[in-house]
C-alpha positions, 0 to 999 in steps of 0.5 A: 500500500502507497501513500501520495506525497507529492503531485506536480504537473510539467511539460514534457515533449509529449504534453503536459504529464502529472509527476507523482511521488509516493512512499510505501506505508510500512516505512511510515508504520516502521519509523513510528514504532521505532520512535516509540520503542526508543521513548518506551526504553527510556520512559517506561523504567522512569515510570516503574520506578517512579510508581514504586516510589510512591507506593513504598512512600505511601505505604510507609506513611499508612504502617508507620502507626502499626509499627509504633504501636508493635514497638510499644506492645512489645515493650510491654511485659507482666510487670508494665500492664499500666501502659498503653499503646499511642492511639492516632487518633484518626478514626480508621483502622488503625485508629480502632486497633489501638483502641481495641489494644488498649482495652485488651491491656486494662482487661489483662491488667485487671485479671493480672490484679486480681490474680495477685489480690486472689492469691495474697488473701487465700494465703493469708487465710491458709496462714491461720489455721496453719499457724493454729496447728503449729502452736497446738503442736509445739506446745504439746511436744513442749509438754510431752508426756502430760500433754492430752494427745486425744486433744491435740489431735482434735484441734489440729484435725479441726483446723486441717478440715479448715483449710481442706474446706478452703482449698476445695472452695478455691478448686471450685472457683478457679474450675469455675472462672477457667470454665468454658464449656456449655452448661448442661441443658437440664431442666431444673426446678427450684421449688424442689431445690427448696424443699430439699434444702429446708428439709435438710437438717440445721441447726436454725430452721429452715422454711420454704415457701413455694410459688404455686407452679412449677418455677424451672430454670434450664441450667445445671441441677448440682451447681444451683443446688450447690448456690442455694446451699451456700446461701443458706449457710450464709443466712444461718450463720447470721441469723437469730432464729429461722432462715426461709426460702422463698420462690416466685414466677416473675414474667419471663424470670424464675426468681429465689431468695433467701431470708435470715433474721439478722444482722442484715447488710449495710447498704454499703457492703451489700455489693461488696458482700459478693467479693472474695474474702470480703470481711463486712462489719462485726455484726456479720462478720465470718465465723469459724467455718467461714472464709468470705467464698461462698457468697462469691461461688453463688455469683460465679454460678448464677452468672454462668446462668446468665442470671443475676443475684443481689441482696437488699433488706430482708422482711425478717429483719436481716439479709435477703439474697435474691437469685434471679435466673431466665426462666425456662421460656423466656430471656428477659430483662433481669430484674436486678437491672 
């Protein structure tokens, strides 16, 4: 194929004749690849290199706050919980994985305290009654052969039931708070609870009152049974002369409570009553038989129920403790909150 260049009309011996000059297309083709073949061997690396300029400038500027906020989570260690990561304050992603940090740190610098706080109190109440067979000991061997060793040995096996006792409800609770695993799905009614708790043996007595249906929880029977038993034993060691448990259908939550007629609870301390090894004023203070962890095993249970449990003041004139749990059809709203 041909292109015209040139046309020009001249004068020939012959007449007037008309000159063409042409050039075949493929050289023009040619000629422009070659030129852009030359501007794409010098253009093309610039470009590159130019574009992954940007893009590690770019970058870099995007990952420096992801970095920062590597470098200071990894200075932190078990004895700097208190600090915490920068935050950008951007609003984006990484602004988010700061914050989200951030709460991760207060949640393992809370768990981290009371850890510490969990295992300075159950040593100490572990240093009582090892203490008390200690001195019953060293002042029999003091004696020697006038000492009453009957008598000895009962103290120091009163004591060692002690701390059995303890360290059984510190088993309990440690299974507890490590637990992940599913409640069973059982069916469980608490006027029957009831009825089996009062008809246990006592030495205050125990009432039941029950509401006139059937109040059913789903949930695990041994460890309800188990939250019932340690608030009766709490409202027995206070109280004056009856203890009475009482069961009521509320809409859409199975409700328990526990009553006493003593002391009762400062306003106060009736949160706080739940904590372990809490020691509340001398008119409830622990008995010999007691260490502040029941109260704390009932909330632990009742909380893996996706219940809730609160004391208040009791008609009887002491302590009530309530046990609200969703009833068997219904998850409602508690009525604690």
């Amino acid at each position: 194929m041909w292109d015209v260049a040139t046309r020009r009309t001249v004068d020939t011996p012959s007449g007037e004749m008309t000159v063409t000059v042409s050039a075949p297309t493929n050289q023009e083709v040619a000629r422009s690849l070659d030129a852009v073949r030359r501007a794409l061997r010098i253009g093309l690396p610039l470009l590159v290199g130019l574009v992954a300029l940007a893009a590690w400038w770019t970058v870099g500027r995007a990952l420096h706050p992801v970095e920062r906020i590597r470098a200071e989570a990894d200075a932190i260690s078990a004895s700097t919980l208190h600090r915490r990561v920068s935050e950008p304050g951007t609003g984006d992603e990484v602004h988010r994985l700061s914050r989200t940090m951030n709460a991760m740190l207060e949640r393992l610098q809370g768990a981290a305290t009371r850890q510490r706080q969990f295992v300075a109190d159950a040593s100490h109440e572990l240093r009582n009654p090892v203490a008390a067979m200690r001195a019953d000991l060293e002042a029999a061997l003091c004696e020697g052969d006038r000492a009453d060793w009957p008598d000895v040995a009962r103290a120091v096996l009163a004591e060692e039931a002690r701390v059995e006792a303890l360290i059984g409800d510190l088993l309990v609770l440690a299974a507890e708070d490590e637990s992940a695993a599913t409640l069973p799905g059982t069916a469980v009614d608490l006027n029957e609870l009831a009825a089996a708790e009062s008809a246990r043996s006592r030495k205050v007595p125990v009432s039941s009152t029950t509401d006139a249906d059937p109040v059913v929880v789903v949930g695990s029977h041994s460890q309800l049974e188990r939250a019932l038993a340690n608030l009766v034993d709490n409202a027995e060691r206070h109280a004056k002369s009856q203890v009475r448990v009482e069961t009521t259908n509320r809409p859409g939550w199975a409700q328990l409570s526990v009553d006493d007629d003593g002391p009762g609870i400062p306003t106060a301390d009736r949160e706080r009553a739940f904590e372990r090894f809490t020691r509340l004023d001398d008119s409830r203070a622990r008995d010999q038989g007691g260490f502040g962890l029941g109260l704390a095993m009932v909330r632990s249970i009742v909380t893996r129920h996706r219940g809730s449990v609160w004391a208040e003041a009791s008609p009887l004139g002491g302590a009530r403790f309530t046990i609200a749990l969703p009833a068997a059809t219904s998850p409602a709203t508690s009525p604690a909150d």
